[in-house]
Every structure is written in structure tokens, then in C-alpha cells.
C-alpha positions, 0 to 999 in steps of 0.5 A: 359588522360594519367596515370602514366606508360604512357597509353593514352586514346582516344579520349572522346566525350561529349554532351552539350545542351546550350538549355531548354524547360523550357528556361534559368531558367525552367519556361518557360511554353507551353500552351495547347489547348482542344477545345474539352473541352469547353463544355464537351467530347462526345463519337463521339468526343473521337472516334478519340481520344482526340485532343489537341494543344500545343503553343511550348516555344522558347526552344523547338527543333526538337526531344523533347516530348511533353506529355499531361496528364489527372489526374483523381485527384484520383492517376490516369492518362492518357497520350498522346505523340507527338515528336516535328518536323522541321513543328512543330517548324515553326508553333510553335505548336503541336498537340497531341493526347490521344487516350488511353480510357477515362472513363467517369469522370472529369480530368485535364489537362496539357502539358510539354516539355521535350527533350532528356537529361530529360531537361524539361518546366515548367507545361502548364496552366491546362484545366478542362475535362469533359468525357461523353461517354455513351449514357443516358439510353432511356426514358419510354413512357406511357398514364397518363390515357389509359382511354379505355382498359387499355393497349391498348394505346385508350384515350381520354386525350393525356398527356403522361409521360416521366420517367427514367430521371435524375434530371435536364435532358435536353430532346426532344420529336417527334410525326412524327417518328424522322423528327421534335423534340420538347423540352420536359419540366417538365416530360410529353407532350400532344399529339393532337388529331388524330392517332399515328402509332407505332414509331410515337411518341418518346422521346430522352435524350439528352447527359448529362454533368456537362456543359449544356446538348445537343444532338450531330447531329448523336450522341448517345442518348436514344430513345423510341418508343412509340407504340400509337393506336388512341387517343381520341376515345370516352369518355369511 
């Protein structure tokens, strides 16, 4: 450019992105993928963080963002980012991993595309999170009738009451220190005759969601030892 009195300026570069995420007209959509969401999220899961997947659009390049969010629904939101490389675009895929903390509670989830002019896809589908990382509070053990001594755990009717669970809780019980476990029902079981060394007999809560509840092999759940003496003696 040159102005009236002949000054010249240079050279002037600018940088044009024939490309979108979002494609042509902004609507192309990624799709996001939680596996770890189908039947809710436990502690041991989160320990790495929360792991997703995103199916790139056709105009993502090398160098963009791709950043899932979880919203609380509530004003709240947690993110995790990833930048797309060379792998990624011939996989067509991305991971991404959000291992800021996640409280316990219900979000949802979403993914976008954005690259580095700000030009961004269209929102993924969204994915139903459901946190459970806390490990239920252990069951109470105790005798319906301790028909001996009261307290001294001597009966001669083994029916033993489970409380501390929650309406709808799904629980076990073992009456050989942890080795077998039986499903509980209602709130209590019987044991058999015979003699029960301290932390023979043990009930566990299972890891409680708003999907059904289940107990992760090695994962955190409540357990009580129940110290028994000999049941039945004799009738006293």
C-alpha cells in the first residue's frame, strides 16, 4: 500500500482456513463415547480419570481442541481437553481424559471441535454421567435374639439383622471370613448351627448408583465383622 506522499508499506500476510470443524455450515457433530458411563462411575474407575472417546468430523486437522464437558446442570462444569495429532486424524478418533475431580452426582456430558482461529463443530450427542465414588457406610451386625447373656453373642436362633442400609441397597453376606458371599435379601440372614470366630461372619454394601448397584472385584465397599461366639448352646 502506498499513501499520498509515496511511503510504501511492506509486505502483509494473512491466514486463511478454507476449513471447520463444524464442516461447511457449523453443523457437523463429533460423537462422544464414555464407556465408563453405561452403568455408572465408580471410584476405582475415576482413579485414572474419567476416559472418553471422540469420533473426529471430517474437518478436523491436526492442532485443534477437542474438549468434553460435564455440566452439572446446576451452573457447574468440569472439562477435559486433548489436541488433535497426525494418529488421531487417521484413526479418526481421540481420546480425552478429564481428570479434574468429579464429585459425586449426575452430569452431562458433551464434546466440541474447535481449531485454532476459534472456528468450532456443532455440540456431540450428549451422554448421562452418573458419579458414585464414595464407598457406602459398613452394615451393623447384630443377634435378633442373643438368647443367652445379652451380649455375649450365644443364641439358640441365628437370625442376624443387617441395618444401616439405604432403601433399595443391594448387599452381600459371608459366614467363612470373606472367601464365598451370599446375596443378602430383605434385612437379615440365618446362620447355621455351629461356631463363628470373630470376622467369620461379615456383610458388605454393595457400591450404590441410580443404575443397578454392584460390587467392583477389589473395589471400595463397606464391610462389618461380626464377632460371633457359638450359636445354638442350649436353650436358656
Amino acid at each position: 500500500m502506498t499513501d499520498d506522499a509515496g511511503n510504501t508499506s511492506g509486505p502483509t500476510t494473512a491466514t486463511v482456513d478454507a476449513t471447520s470443524p463444524g464442516g461447511e455450515d457449523g453443523t457437523d457433530a463429533p460423537v462422544l463415547t464414555i464407556d465408563e458411563a453405561a452403568d455408572g462411575v465408580t471410584a476405582a474407575e475415576l482413579a485414572d480419570g474419567l476416559q472418553t472417546s471422540v469420533t473426529l468430523t471430517n474437518g478436523t486437522e491436526e492442532g485443534d481442541t477437542v474438549t468434553v464437558t460435564l455440566d452439572d446442570g446446576n451452573g457447574g462444569t468440569i472439562t477435559g481437553e486433548a489436541i488433535v495429532t497426525a494418529q488421531d486424524i487417521t484413526n479418526d478418533s481421540i481420546a480425552v481424559e478429564v481428570t479434574d475431580a468429579i464429585a459425586d452426582g449426575s452430569y452431562t456430558a458433551t464434546a466440541v471441535i474447535t481449531d485454532a482461529l476459534g472456528n468450532s463443530s456443532a455440540e456431540s450427542n450428549a451422554i448421562d454421567v452418573n458419579v458414585d465414588a464414595t464407598a457406602p457406610d459398613a452394615p451393623i451386625l447384630e443377634l435378633v435374639n442373643d438368647s443367652n447373656v445379652d451380649g455375649d453373642r450365644v443364641t439358640n436362633e441365628g437370625e442376624v439383622l443387617v441395618s444401616g442400609l439405604e432403601a433399595g441397597a443391594t448387599w452381600e453376606y459371608s459366614v467363612n471370613g470373606g472367601t464365598d458371599w451370599q446375596a443378602g435379601t430383605g434385612n437379615s440372614f440365618v446362620l447355621g448351627e455351629g461356631v463363628y470366630a470373630t470376622g467369620d461372619v461379615q456383610a458388605a454394601k454393595l457400591m450404590s448408583l441410580e443404575t443397578p448397584a454392584r460390587r467392583e472385584s477389589g473395589g471400595p465397599y463397606g464391610r462389618h465383622h461380626f464377632s460371633g461366639n457359638s450359636y445354638p448352646q442350649s436353650d436358656h
